[in-house]
Each structure stands twice: as structure tokens, then as C-alpha cells.
N, C-alpha and C positions, 0 to 999 in steps of 0.2 A: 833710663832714669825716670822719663815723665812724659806724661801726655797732656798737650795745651789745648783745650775745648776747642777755640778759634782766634785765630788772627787778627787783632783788635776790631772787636764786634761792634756794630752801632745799630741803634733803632731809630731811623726818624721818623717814624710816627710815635713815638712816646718818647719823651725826653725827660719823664721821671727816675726812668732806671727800671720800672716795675715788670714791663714786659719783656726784657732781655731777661732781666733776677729769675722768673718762671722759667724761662729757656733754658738757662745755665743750669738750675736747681734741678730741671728734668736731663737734662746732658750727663752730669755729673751724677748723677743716681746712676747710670742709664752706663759709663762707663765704668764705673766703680763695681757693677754689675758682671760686668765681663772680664776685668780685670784689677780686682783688687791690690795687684805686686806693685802697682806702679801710682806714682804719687800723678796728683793733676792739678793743673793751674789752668785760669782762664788766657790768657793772654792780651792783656788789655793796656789801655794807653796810661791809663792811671787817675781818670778826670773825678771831682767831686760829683754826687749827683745831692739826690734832696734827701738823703740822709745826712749829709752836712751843710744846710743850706747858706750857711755863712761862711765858708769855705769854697762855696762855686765858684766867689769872685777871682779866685786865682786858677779858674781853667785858662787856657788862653783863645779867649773871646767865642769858643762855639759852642756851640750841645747834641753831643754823637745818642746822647740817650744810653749812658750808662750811672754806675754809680758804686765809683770801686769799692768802698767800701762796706755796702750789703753785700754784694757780688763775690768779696770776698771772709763772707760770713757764713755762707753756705756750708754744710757738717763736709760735704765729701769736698772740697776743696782743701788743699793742702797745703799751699804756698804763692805769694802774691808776686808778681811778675810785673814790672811798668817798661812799656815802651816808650823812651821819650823822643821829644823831637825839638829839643829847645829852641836851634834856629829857625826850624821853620815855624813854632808857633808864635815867635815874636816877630815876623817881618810885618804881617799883620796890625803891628804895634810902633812901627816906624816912622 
């Protein structure tokens, strides 16, 4: 059916989202390349980055260095994927 770049990816050395965004953009070329048949998603947590900067307040409290929604702008991405974790992100928040 599909193939998932990676299993919720993070950068922490950049926590704009911009250096994962080149990762993925060159992945996704890069599989789309090899196999066209099959649709591809990143596999991500779902967190806002600083394409919506008024929207980060509702990650739950960290910064993995993504930003689902450039990430999921990219031409050879096909379908957006969230993995949540609601309990665990709110114990945090206890």
C-alpha cells in the first residue's frame, strides 16, 4: 500500500523544522524515484513547527524539530499520518 520515510523523526539540533523539511524532500524524491506504485507518507507525531507559530502552543510542552505541516507540503508526499500519544503527552502536564 505505502511506504513511511521514518518513524517519527526528530532534529534536535534544529527545531524550526527546516533541516528534517530538506531530509524528507530529498527522501521522498529519492523513493518516488524507485518506486512510483506506491503512495508515501512521513510518519510523524503530528507537532506544529514555525510554519504555524501560533499553533505550537498546543504541542505538548517539547520541540522534536519538526513541522507537520511543511513536511507535509512536499509534491511526492501523499498522505499525512499522526502518531499520537495523548497520555503520555499530558503526564507532563499533571
Amino acid at each position: 500500500m505505502a511506504w513511511e520515510l521514518v518513524n517519527e523523526p526528530s532534529c534536535q539540533v534544529d527545531y524550526s523544522g527546516k533541516t528534517l523539511n530538506g531530509w524528507i524532500q530529498e527522501m521522498a524524491r529519492f523513493v518516488k524515484s524507485i518506486d512510483s506504485n506506491h503512495l508515501l507518507t512521513v510518519g510523524m507525531e503530528g507537532f506544529y513547527g514555525d510554519s504555524m507559530p501560533e499553533k505550537k502552543a498546543i504541542n505538548p510542552g517539547y520541540q522534536v524539530g519538526t513541522d507537520f505541516i511543511s513536511n507535509h507540503l512536499i509534491k511526492e508526499i501523499d498522505f499525512t499520518t499522526i502518531h499520537a500519544y495523548p497520555y503520555i503527552w499530558t503526564i507532563a502536564h499533571r
